[in-house]
N, C-alpha and C positions, 0 to 999 in steps of 0.2 A: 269619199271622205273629203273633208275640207284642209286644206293648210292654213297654219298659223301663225303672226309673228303679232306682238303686243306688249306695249310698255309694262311692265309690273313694277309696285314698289312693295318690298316686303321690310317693315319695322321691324324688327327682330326681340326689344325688350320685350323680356317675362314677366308677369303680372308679380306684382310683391303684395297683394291683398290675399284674405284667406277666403275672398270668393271669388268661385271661378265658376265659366261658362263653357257648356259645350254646345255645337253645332245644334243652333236649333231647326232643323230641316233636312229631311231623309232626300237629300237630292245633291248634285255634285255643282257648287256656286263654281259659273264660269264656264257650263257645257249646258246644263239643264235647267238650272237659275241663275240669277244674277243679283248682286246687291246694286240697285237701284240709287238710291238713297242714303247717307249717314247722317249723323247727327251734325248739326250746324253748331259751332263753335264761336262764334260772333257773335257777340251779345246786343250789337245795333244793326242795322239796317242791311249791312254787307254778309255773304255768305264766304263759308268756310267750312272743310272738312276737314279732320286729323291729318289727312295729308296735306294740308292747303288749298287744297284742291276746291271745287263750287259743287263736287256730288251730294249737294243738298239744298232745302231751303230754307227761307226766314223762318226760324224760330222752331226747324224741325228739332225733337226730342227723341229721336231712335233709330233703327236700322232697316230697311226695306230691302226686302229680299224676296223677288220675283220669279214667276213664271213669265216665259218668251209669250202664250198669249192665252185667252179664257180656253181654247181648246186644251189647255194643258191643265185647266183646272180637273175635269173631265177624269182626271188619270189615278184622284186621292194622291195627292201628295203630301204629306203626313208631315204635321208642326211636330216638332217634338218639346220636351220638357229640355230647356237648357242647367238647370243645377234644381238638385232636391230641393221640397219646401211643402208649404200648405197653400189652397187655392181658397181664396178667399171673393174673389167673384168673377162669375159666369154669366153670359149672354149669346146666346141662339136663337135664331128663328128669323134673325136680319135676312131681307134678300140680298143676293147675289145682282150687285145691276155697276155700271161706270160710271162713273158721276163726272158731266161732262159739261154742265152748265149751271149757274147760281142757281138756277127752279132744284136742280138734281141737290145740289148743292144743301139748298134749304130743307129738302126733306128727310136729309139724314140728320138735322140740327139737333147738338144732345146726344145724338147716337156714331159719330166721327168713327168710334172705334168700329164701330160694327158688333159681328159674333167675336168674342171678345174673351182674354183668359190673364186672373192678373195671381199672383203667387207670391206669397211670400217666405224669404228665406231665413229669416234671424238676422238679429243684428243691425234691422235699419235697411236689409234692404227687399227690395219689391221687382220682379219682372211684370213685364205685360203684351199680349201678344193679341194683335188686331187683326180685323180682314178676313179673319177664318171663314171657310163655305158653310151654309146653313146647312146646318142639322150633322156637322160633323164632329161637333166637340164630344168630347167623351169623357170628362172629367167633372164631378162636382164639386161645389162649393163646401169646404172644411175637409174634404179629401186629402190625401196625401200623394206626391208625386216621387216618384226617383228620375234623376238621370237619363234621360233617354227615352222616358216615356211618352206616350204619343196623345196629345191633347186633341188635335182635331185635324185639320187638312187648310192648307193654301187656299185662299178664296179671294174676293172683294167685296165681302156687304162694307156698310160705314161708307165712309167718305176715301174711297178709292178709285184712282184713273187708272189704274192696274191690275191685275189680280197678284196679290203679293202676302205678306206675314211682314207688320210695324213689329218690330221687339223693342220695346223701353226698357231700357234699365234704371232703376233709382235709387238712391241711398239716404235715409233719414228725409225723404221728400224732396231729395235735390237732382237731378235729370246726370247722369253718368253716362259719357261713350267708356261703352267697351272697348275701342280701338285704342283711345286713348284716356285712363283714368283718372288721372289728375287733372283736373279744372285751370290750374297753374302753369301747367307744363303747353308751351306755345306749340301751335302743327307743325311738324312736319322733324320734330324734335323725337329723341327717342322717350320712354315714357311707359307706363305700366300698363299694360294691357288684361281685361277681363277674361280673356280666352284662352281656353286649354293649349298647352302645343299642338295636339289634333287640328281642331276648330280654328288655330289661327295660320295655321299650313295651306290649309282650304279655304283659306278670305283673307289672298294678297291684294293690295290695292290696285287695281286695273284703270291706268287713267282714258276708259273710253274702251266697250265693248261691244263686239258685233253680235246682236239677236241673231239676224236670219241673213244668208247671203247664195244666190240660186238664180235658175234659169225657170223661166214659165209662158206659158203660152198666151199670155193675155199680158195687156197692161197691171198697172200693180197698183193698186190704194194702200194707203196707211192703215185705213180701218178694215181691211181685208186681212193683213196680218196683226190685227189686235186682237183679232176674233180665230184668229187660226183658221180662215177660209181657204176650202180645200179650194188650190192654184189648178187653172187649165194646165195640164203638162205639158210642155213642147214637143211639139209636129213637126211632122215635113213643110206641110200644110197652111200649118198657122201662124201670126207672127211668134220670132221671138224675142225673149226681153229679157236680161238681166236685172239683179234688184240687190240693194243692199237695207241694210236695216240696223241703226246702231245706236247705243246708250252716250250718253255721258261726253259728248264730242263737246271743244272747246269753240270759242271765235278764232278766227284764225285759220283754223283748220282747211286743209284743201282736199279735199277727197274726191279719188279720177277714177271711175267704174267705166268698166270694157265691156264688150263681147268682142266673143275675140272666135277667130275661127281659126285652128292651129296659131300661128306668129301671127296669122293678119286680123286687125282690128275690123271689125264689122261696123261698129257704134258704140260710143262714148258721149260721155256725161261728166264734165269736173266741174264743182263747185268751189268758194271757198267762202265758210262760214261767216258770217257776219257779227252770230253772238252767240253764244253757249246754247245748246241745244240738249234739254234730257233725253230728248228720241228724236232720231231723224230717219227721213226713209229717201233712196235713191234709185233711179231706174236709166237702164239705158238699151231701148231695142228697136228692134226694125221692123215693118211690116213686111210681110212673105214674100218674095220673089216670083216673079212670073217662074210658072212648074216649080214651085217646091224649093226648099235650100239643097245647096249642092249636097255633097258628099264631103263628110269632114268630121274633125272633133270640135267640138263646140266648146267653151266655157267661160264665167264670168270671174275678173280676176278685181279688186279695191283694193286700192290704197289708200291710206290717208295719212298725210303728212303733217306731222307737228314742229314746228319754229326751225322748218329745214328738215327735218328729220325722220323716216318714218316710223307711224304711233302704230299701226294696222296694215298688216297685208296679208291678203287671202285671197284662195283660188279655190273654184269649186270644182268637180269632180267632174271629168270633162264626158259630154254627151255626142254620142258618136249619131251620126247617120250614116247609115251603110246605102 
């Protein structure tokens, strides 16, 4: 098991609108997903989220809500219907691919959302939910949805570096965070929220979350854990290497990754951020020892410290060699 220690900010105002939203995704934000992304609040050039925060970008419109990497797409992980309504249009058959360069870019032109589910609920207002994996939507166009019901599963067609579910919400055509619904009401203020009490118990704001953090047998790439590439496990034998891997980290930030063998430090690795980072990934390990690593518990412990303070600290599940 891993330990945990991590800044939260939980808004506590209740929504005073008569529409409300539940959890749209059968998965626990914060062990198994993550929000990614909010809606950008800043109407010029600079980024802002309901928190103040920069979990977002220019001119985003919704809520990103992630899987840790395409292997987890693999598992059907089921969008759900966030409030009753009628579905007014459907798109399947996008692939499944990352879009990781203007050529990638260009070929989804037009098609941004991907497999795609957009719904309306009376009264002006419209959800819509991007990204979906091909061929998993399950609903049609002039159908009826309730509560809970399960549209299609977590993917990336569209214009996605992630595999994730964009949730927009709109009213009368005008772009609405559910975190925070009033247009007027500045970040970081309290303010009416679109989310059930359920739904908004399960999406406090995390200023900066760790994906993955472990020991492995091999060096580590960034696009090894995008792709959820099975890790060499650690040997006697082979080197080893601690790794961190985290969201939403600020400039500033100092993050000091160990291996550590009981108290004694083997090899480290501290940074300190330069600029805001949506994902970053860290490694700190050694190559093998003449005959093998001693005998010990092994494990990899990060910190990351924000303006003095720490944001993140965690320890992984220590690996004995007998």
């Amino acid at each position: 098991m891993l330990t945990r220690a991590f800044s939260v900010l939980v808004l506590t105002a209740g929504p005073t609108f008569a529409f409300e939203l539940d959890l749209p995704v059968a998965c626990t934000p914060g062990t198994d997903c993550f929000i990614q992304q909010y809606v950008d609040r800043d109407a010029g050039p600079d980024l802002r989220d309901y928190a103040c925060g920069a979990e977002t970008y220019d001119g985003h419109d919704g809520t990103d809500i992630r899987l840790r990497s395409i292997a987890d797409v693999a598992k059907g992980v089921a969008v759900l219907a966030a409030a009753p309504g009628t579905v007014v249009g459907v798109r399947d058959g996008e692939p499944d691919r990352l879009v990781r360069s203007d050529e990638d870019r260009a070929a989804v032109a037009d098609r941004e959302c991907g497999n795609g589910i957009r719904i309306e609920h009376g009264d002006g207002w419209v959800t819509q939910y991007c990204h979906l994996r091909k061929g998993s939507v399950t609903v049609k166009k002039g159908g009826a949805v309730k509560t809970g019901d399960r549209l299609g599963e977590i993917g990336y067609s569209g214009d996605a570096a992630f595999p994730h579910v964009h949730l927009a919400v709109s009213k009368d055509g005008k772009t609405i965070d559910p975190f925070l619904a009033e247009t007027n009401v500045a970040c970081g203020e309290d303010g009416p929220m679109l989310w059930s009490g359920e739904a908004k118990a399960a999406l406090p704001y995390r200023a900066g979350q760790l994906l993955d953090l472990g020991l492995a047998g091999q060096v580590i790439e960034l696009a090894a854990l995008e792709t959820g590439e099975k890790l060499a496990p650690p040997a006697r034998d082979a080197p080893l290497v601690a790794y961190m891997w985290a969201i939403n980290l600020r400039g500033g930030d100092v993050i000091e990754l160990k291996l550590k063998r009981g108290d004694e430090v083997v090899a480290d690795n501290t940074v300190t951020l330069d600029r805001n980072k949506a994902q970053y990934m860290l490694f700190a390990g050694k190559k093998t020892p003449q005959g093998g690593w001693p005998k010990g518990s092994y494990s990899g412990t990060v910190t990351v410290t924000r303006d003095g303070k720490p944001a993140i600290s965690e320890t992984t599940k220590p690996l004995v060699f007998d």
